[in-house]
N, C-alpha and C positions, 0 to 999 in steps of 0.2 A: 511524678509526671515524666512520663517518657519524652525522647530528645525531641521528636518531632514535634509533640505537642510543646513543648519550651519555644521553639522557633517560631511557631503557629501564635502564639501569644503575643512572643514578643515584639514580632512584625505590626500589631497593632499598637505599642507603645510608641510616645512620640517623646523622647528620640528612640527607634527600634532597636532598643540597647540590651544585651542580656549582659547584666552589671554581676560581676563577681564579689560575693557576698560575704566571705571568712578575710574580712576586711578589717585592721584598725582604727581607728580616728585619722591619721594624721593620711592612711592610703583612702577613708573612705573620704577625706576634702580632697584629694590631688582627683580621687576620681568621678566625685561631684564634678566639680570644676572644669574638666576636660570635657566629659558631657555636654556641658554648657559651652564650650570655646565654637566660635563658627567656622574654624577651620575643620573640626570633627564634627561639626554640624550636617555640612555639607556634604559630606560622604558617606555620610546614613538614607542617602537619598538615592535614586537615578537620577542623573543629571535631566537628559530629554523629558521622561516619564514623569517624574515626581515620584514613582513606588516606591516603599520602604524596603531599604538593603537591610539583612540581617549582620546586624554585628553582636562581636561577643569581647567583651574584656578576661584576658585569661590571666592575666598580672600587674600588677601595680608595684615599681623597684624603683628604687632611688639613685639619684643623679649619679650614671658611672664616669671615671677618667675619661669616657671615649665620647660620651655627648658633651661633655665640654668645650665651648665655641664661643665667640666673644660675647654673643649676647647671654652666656649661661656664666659667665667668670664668677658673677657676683654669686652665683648661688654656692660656689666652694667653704664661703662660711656664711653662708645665711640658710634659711630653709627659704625653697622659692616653691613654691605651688601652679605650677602648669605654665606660668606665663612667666619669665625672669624681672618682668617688669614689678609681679608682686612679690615682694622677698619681707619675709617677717623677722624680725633678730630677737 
């Protein structure tokens, strides 16, 4: 499928996400999960219009030194999944 028609598609998908696919288990839950957060929700949209933005996920990488911030501390020994509030041990 050429690039256009990929965008053309997936702007009818709800959420208009073209999800990066050469995924493992543990990147295809973080990027499940992100998907679903309504702060990403929200930006898959126009705000005034309602039409669907085109997004694309080009990476999925785990928690660096530099996004480390109080509410991510916990995830330095936990695995956290999109939100630091769910941390799995």
């Amino acid at each position: 499928m050429k690039r256009l028609e990929k965008i053309a598609s997936t702007l009818k998908l709800s959420p208009p996400v073209l999800m990066l696919d050469a995924v493992d288990e543990n990147q295809r839950t973080a990027r499940d999960l992100a998907a679903k957060d309504a702060r990403f929700m929200r930006e898959t949209k126009d705000a005034p219009t309602g039409e669907p933005l085109f997004n694309e996920v080009f990476g999925i990488y785990s928690l660096r030194q530099s996004d480390i911030v109080q509410q991510t501390t916990q995830c330095l020994n936990s695995r956290c999944l999109g939100d630091p509030t769910v941390v799995i041990k």
